[in-house]
N, C-alpha and C positions, 0 to 999 in steps of 0.2 A: 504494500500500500504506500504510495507517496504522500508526501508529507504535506500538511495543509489541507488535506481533502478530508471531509466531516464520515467517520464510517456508522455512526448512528444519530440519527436526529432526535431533539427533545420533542415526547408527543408522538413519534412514530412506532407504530407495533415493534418489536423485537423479533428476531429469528431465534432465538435461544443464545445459550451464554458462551463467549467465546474466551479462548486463553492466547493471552499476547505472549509469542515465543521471541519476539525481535523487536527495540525501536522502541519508542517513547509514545506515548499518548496521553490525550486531556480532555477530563470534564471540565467542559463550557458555558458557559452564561453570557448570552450577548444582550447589550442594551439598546435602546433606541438609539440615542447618537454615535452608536456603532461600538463603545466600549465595551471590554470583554471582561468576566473575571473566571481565569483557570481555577475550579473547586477543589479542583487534585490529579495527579497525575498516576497514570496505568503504565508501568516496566513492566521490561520481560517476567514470565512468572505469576503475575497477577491476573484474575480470574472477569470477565467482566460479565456480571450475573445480571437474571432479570429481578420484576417486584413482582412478590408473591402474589400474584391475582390468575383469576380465568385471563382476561386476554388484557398481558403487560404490555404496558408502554415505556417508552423513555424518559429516563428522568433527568436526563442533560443530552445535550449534545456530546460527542464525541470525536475528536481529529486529531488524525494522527499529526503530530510535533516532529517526526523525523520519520525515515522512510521506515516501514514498521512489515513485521509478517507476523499471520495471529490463524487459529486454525480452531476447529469449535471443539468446545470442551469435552470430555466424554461424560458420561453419566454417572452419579456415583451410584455405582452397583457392588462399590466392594465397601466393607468398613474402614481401609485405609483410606480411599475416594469421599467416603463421606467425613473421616476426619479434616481430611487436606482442605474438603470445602468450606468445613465446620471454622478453620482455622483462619482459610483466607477472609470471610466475612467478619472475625472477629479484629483482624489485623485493619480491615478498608474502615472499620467504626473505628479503632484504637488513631488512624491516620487520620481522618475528619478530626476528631477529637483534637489532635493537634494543631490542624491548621483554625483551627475555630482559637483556639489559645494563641495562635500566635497572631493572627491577624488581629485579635481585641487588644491582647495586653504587651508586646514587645515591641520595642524600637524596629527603625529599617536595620541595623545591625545584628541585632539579636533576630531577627525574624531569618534574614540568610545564611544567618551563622545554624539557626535550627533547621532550616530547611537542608540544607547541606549536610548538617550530619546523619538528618531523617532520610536523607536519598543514599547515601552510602550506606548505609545499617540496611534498609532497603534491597539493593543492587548486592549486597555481601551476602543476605538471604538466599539471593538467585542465584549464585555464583558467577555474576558479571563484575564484580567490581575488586579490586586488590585490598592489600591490608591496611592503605593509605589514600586510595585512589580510582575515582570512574571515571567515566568518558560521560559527557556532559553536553549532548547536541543542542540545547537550549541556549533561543541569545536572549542578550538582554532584558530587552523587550517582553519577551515569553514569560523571564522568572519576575518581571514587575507585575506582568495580569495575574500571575498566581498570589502574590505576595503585597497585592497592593499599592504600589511604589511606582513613578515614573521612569522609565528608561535611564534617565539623566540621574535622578536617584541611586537606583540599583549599581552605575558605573561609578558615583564618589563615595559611598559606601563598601564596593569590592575593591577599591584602591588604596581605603584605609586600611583595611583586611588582609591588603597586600604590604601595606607599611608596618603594620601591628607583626607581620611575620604570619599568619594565622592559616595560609591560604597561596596555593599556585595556580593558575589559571593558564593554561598555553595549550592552544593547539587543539579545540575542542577534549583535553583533560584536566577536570581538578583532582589536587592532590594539596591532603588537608593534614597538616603540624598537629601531633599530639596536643599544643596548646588550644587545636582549635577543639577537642572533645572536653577539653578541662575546662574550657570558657564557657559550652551550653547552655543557654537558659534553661531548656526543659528540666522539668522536676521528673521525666517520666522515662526517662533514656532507662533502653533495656526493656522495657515493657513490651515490644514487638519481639525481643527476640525471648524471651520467656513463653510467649505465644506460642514459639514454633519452635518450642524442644522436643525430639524427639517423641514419636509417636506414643512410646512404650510409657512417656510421661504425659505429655498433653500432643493434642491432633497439633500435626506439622503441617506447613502452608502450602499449597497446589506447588509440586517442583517443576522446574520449563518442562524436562528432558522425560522424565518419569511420566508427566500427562501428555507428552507432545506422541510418546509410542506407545499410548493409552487409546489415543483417540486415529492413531494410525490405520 
């Protein structure tokens, strides 16, 4: 799927729930004078499910942010399956949850200092991301509709970031200083991945690899 092109509309029936194996995606809210707000973002790994009704509709728009490939989920017919799913729905509330926090009560600083750590703890789930460091197709632009913030904002706030030490940005990857996990505003770091310990403890999150030759 290329990037920019909406793969579900708000208000339009659903085909059933797909699973993003590739690429970035984003719930949408557009306004009248054309402004946008990103409600959260779908990485590889993440499940994108319907509302439990007779016949769902959407509940945002959806477009893909980078060029993206996503294939439809399988069914949970097994109890690992219905854990994975059990888990990923508690992880997309635990994510709302956050951005609900950070857009009310954090500075522009603290907001992309938390978003940034919430997308690599994320992206380390899925096993895209390294021990310091993802790749990051999002410009500016993109991370101000998520986050509230104008473009112009977003760019003197990642250059403080980048003077604080906190933070590298090159070449579509960041790659984030121990100091930037030790500075986190959230109170809530770790709570995703306590979600998705091991099954044998609590249900683990839909894996890319696992449901991509599930639904093979």
């Amino acid at each position: 799927m290329p990037t920019a092109r909406d793969l579900i509309v708000e208000g339009q029936r659903t085909a059933g729930p797909l699973l993003v194996l590739e690429g970035w995606l984003g719930r949408t809210r557009l306004f009248r004078d054309g402004r946008r707000q990103i409600l959260s973002f779908l990485v590889p790994g993440d499940v994108i499910t319907e509302t439990a009704c007779a016949h769902p509709v959407a509940l945002s728009t959806i477009t893909a942010l980078s060029d993206a490939r996503l294939c439809p989920a399988p069914p949970p017919n097994s109890p690992g399956l219905e854990q994975a799913y059990a888990a990923s729905a508690a992880l997309t509330e635990c994510y709302l949850f956050r951005q609900i926090a950070r857009l009310g009560r954090m500075s522009a600083y603290e907001r992309i200092l938390d978003w940034l750590n919430e997308m690599h703890e994320r992206l380390a789930l899925a096993g895209v991301a390294g021990p310091d460091s993802f790749v990051m197709p999002l410009t500016q632009e993109i991370l101000g509709d998520a986050l509230g913030l104008t473009s112009v904002h977003v760019n003197r706030t990642l250059q403080a970031m980048r003077r604080d030490g906190i933070l590298e940005w090159r070449g579509g990857v960041v790659r984030m200083v121990q100091a930037a996990r030790a500075s986190d505003p959230s109170a809530t770091r770790g709570t995703a991945a306590r979600i998705a310990e091991p099954a044998a403890q609590r249900a683990r999150p839909p894996h890319r690899a696992s449901l991509e030759n599930s639904a093979a």
